[in-house]
C-alpha positions as a Markdown table, in Angstrom:
| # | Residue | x | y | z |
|---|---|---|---|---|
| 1 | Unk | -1.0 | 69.8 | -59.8 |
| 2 | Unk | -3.3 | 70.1 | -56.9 |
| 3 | Unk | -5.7 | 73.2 | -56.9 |
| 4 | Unk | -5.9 | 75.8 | -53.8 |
| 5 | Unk | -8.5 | 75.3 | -52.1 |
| 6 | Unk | -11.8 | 77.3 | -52.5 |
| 7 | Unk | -12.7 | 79.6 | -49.6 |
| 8 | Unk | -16.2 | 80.5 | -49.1 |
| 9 | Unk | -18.1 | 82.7 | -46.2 |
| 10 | Unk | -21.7 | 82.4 | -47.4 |
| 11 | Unk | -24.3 | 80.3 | -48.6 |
| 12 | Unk | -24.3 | 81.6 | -52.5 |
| 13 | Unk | -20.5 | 81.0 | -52.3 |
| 14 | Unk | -20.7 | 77.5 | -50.8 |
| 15 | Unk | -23.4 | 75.9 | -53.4 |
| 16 | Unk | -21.6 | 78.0 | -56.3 |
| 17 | Unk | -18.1 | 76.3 | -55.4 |
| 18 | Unk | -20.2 | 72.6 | -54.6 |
| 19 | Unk | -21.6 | 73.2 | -58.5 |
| 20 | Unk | -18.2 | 74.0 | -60.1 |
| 21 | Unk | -14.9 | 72.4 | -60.2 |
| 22 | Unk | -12.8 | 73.4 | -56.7 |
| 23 | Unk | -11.5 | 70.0 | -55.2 |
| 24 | Unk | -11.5 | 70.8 | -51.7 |
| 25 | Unk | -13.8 | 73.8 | -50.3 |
| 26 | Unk | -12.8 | 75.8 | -46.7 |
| 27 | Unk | -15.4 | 77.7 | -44.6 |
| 28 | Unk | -13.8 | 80.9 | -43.0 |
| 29 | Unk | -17.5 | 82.1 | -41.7 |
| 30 | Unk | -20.4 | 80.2 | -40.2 |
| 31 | Unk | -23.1 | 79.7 | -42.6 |
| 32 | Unk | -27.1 | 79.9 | -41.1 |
| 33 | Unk | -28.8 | 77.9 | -44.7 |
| 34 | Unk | -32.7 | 78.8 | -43.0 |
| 35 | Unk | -35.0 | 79.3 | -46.1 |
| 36 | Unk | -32.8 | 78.2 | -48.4 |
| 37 | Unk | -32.5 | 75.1 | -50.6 |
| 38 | Unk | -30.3 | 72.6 | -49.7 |
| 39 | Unk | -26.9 | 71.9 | -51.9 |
| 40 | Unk | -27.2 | 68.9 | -54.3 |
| 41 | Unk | -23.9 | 67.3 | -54.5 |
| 42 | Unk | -23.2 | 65.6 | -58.1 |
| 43 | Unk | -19.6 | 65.1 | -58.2 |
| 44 | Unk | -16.2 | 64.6 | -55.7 |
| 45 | Unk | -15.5 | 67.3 | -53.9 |
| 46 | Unk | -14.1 | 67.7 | -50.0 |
| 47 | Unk | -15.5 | 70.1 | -47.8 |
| 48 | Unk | -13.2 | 71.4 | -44.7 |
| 49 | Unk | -15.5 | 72.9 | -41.8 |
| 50 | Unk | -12.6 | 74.5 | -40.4 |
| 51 | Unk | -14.2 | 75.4 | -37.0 |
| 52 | Unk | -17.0 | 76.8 | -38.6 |
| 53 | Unk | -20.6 | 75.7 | -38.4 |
| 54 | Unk | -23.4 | 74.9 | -41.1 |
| 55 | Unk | -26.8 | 75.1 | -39.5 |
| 56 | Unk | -30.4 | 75.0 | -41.3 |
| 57 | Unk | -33.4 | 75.6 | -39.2 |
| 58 | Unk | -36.3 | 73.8 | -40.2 |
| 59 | Unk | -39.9 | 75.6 | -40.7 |
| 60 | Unk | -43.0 | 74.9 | -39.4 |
| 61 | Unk | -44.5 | 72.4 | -41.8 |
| 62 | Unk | -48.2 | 71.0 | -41.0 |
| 63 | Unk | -49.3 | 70.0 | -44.4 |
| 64 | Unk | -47.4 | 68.8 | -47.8 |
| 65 | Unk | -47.4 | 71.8 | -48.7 |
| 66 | Unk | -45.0 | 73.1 | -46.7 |
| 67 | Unk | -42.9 | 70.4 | -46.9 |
| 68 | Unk | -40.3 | 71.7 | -49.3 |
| 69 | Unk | -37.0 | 71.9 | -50.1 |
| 70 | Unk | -36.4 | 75.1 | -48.6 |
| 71 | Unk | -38.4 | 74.4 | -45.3 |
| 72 | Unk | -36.8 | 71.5 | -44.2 |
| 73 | Unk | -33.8 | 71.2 | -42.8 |
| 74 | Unk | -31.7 | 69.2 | -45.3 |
| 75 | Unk | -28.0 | 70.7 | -45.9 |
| 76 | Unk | -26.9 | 68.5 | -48.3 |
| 77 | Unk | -27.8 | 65.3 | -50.7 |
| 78 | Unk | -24.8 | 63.1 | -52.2 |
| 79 | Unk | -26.1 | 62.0 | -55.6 |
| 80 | Unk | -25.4 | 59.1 | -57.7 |
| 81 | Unk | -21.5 | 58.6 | -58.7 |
| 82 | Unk | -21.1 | 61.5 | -56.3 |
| 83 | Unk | -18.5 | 61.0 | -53.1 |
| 84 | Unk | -18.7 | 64.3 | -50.5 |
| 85 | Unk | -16.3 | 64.1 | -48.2 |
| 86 | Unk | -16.6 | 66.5 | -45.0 |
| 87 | Unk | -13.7 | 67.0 | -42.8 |
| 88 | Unk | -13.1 | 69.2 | -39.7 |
| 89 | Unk | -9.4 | 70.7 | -39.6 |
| 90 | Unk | -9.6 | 72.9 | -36.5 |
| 91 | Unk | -11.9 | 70.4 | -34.9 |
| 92 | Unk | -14.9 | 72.7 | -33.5 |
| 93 | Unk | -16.8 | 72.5 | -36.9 |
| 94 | Unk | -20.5 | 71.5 | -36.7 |
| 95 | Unk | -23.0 | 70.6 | -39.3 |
| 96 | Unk | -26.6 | 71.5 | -37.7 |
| 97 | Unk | -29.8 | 70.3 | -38.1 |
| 98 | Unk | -32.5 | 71.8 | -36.3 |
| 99 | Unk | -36.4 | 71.5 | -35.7 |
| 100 | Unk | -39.3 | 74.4 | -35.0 |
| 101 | Unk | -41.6 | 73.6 | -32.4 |
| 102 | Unk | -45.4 | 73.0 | -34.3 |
| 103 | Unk | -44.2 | 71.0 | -37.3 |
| 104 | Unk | -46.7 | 68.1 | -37.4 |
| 105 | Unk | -46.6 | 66.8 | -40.9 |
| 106 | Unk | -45.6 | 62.8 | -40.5 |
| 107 | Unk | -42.4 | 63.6 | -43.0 |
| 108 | Unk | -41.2 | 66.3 | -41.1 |
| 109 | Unk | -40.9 | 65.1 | -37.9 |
| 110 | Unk | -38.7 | 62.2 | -39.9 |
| 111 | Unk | -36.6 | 64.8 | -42.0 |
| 112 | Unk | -33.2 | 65.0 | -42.1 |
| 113 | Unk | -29.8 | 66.8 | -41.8 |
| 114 | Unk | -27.8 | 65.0 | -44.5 |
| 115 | Unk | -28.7 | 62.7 | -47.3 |
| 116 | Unk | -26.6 | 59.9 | -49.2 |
| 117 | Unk | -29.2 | 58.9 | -52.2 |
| 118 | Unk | -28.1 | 57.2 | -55.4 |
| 119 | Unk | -26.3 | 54.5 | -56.7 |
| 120 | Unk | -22.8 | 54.5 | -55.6 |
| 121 | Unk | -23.4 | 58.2 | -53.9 |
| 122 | Unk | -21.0 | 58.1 | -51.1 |
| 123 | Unk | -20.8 | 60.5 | -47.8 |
| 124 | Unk | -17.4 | 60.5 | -46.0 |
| 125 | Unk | -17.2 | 61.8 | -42.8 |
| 126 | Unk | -13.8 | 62.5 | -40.5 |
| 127 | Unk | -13.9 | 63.5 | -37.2 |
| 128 | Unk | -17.2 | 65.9 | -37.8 |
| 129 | Unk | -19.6 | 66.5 | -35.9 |
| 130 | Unk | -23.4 | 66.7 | -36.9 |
| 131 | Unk | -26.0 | 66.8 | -34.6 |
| 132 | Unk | -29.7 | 66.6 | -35.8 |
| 133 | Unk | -33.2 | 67.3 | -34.0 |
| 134 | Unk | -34.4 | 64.7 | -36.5 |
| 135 | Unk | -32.2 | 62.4 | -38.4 |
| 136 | Unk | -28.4 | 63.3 | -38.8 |
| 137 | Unk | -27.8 | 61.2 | -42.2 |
| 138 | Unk | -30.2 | 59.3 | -43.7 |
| 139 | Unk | -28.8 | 56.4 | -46.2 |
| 140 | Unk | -30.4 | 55.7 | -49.0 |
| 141 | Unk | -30.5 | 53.2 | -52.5 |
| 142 | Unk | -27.3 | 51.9 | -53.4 |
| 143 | Unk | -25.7 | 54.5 | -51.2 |
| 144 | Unk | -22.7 | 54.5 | -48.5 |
| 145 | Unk | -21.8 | 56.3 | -45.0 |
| 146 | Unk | -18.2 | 56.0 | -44.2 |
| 147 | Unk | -17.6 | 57.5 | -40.6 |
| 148 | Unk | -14.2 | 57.8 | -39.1 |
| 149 | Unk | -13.9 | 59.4 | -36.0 |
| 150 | Unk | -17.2 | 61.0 | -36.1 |
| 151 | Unk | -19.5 | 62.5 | -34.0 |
| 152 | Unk | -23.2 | 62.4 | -34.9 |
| 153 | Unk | -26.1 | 63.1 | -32.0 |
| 154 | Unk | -30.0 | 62.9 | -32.9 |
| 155 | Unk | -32.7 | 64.0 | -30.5 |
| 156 | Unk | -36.0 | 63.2 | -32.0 |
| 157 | Unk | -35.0 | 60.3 | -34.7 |
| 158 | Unk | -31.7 | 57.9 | -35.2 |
| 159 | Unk | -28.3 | 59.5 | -35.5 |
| 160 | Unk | -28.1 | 57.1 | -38.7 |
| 161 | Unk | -30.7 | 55.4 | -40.7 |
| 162 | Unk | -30.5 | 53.4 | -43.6 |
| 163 | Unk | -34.0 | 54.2 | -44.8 |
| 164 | Unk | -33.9 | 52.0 | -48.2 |
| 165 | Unk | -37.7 | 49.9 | -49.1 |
| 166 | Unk | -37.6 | 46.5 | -49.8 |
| 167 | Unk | -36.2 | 46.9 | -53.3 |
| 168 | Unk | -33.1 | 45.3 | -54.7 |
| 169 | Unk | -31.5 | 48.5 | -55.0 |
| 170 | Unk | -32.0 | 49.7 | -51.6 |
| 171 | Unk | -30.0 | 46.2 | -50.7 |
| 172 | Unk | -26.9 | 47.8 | -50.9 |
| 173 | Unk | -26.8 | 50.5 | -49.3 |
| 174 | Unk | -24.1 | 50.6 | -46.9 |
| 175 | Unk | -22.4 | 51.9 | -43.7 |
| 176 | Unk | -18.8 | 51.6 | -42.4 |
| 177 | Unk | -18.6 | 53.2 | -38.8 |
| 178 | Unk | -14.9 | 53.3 | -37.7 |
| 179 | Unk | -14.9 | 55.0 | -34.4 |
| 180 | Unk | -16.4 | 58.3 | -32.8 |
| 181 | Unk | -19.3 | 58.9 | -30.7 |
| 182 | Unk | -23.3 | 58.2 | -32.1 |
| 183 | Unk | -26.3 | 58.9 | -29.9 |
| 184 | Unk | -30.3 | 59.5 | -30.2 |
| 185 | Unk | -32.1 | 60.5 | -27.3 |
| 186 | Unk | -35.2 | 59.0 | -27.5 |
| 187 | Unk | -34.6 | 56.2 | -30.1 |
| 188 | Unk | -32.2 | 53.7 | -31.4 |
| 189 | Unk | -28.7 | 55.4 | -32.2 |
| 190 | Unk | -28.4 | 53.2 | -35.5 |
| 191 | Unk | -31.6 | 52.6 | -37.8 |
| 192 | Unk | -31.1 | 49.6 | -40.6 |
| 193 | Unk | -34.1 | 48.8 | -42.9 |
| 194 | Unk | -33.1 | 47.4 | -45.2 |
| 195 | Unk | -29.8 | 46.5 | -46.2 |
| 196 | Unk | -27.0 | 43.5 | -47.2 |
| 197 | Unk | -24.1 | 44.2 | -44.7 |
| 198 | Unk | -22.7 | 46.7 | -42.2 |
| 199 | Unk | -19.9 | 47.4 | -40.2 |
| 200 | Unk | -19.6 | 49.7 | -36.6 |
| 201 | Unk | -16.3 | 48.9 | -35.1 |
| 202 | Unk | -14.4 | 50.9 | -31.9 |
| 203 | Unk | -17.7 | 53.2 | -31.8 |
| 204 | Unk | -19.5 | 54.7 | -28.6 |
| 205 | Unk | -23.3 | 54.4 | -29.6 |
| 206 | Unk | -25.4 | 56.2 | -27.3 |
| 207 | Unk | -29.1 | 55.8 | -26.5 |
| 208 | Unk | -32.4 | 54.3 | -25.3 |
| 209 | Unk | -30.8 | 51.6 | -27.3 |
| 210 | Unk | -28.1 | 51.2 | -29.2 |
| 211 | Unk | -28.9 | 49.6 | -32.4 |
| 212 | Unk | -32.6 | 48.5 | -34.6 |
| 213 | Unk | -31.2 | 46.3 | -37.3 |
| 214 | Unk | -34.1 | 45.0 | -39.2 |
| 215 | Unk | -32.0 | 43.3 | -41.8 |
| 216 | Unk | -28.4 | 42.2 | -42.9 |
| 217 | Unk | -25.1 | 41.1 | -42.2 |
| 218 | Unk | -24.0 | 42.5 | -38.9 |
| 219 | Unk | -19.9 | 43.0 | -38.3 |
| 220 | Unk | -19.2 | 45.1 | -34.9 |
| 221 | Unk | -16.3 | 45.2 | -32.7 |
| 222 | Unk | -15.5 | 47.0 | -29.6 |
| 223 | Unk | -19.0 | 48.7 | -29.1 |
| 224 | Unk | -19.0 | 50.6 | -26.0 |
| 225 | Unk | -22.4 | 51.0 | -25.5 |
């Protein structure tokens, strides 16, 4: 049998239903996650935005300090074995990222909004939209992106990196872009490392340019650029 889905208003609700055993999760209230930790995600779980909107402001971070978990502006991590789906099924959702004017540490002005690190950690999203002052996801060892239909806009950084070192883990990460809309304004819309293969097909990619692949096997179609 399938379970009902978990409805949740607030941030103690939404990490509370991530860490138990709900299968899919429904917003009915936006959720403002400034000051709080981010949600570590360590299992399956689908999360319908439902028109509603996640947003974490980042603080002002000058020092390493200050540069923790509750001060940037990370939502959420996908962890290793871990697939977090995120859906939209209204179609007004959001997932937002944003920066404070001042932050000068070298890592902050490279954080990001959502993070796919571990092996086989897996981020799925359909039709969402995330937009990000610094990086919307950033990919990491071993890990996936799967976009379909997505929107995902970056001011200050890439809408999508695939930040992985030179390691023979990081190899593998991976990204499979199947339509939707991906933009930075003042750098390359797609940021690739490090990485074996990766596929954008039937995408709009937006920006001062369009793609920095630094390594891998390259499969697009139908870029509109």
């Amino acid at each position: 049998t399938t379970m009902e889905p978990t409805k949740v208003a607030t941030y103690d609700a939404l990490k509370s239903a991530i860490g138990g055993s709900a299968e899919k999760i429904v917003l009915t209230a936006d959720i403002d996650m400034t000051g709080e930790a981010s949600i570590t995600v360590s299992r399956n779980v689908t999360l319908d935005l439902a028109g509603k909107q996640i947003t974490k402001t980042q603080a002002k971070i000058t020092q390493d300090s200050d540069f923790t978990d509750q001060n940037r502006m990370k939502i959420f991590t996908v962890s290793e074995n871990s697939t977090m789906e995120i859906v939209d099924s209204v179609g007004t959702g959001k997932i937002i990222g944003k920066a404070t004017q001042g932050s000068t540490l070298g890592k902050a002005t490279g954080d990001t909004t959502l993070t796919v690190n571990g092996k086989n950690a897996v981020l799925k999203l359909t039709g969402v939209t995330v937009e990000s002052d610094y990086y919307g996801v950033a990919i990491w060892e071993n890990s996936k992106l799967v976009a379909d239909g997505a929107t995902i806009r970056s001011v200050h950084a890439s809408a999508v990196g695939l930040n992985g070192m030179a390691t023979e883990g990081s190899k593998n990460a991976m990204l499979d872009i199947n339509g939707g809309t991906y933009s930075s304004e003042e750098g390359p819309a797609f940021f690739i490392s490090n990485t074996e293969s990766f596929k954008i097909a039937e995408a709009v990619v937006e920006g001062p340019s369009a793609l920095d692949a630094r390594a891998g096997t390259i499969e697009l179609s139908l870029i509109h650029i």
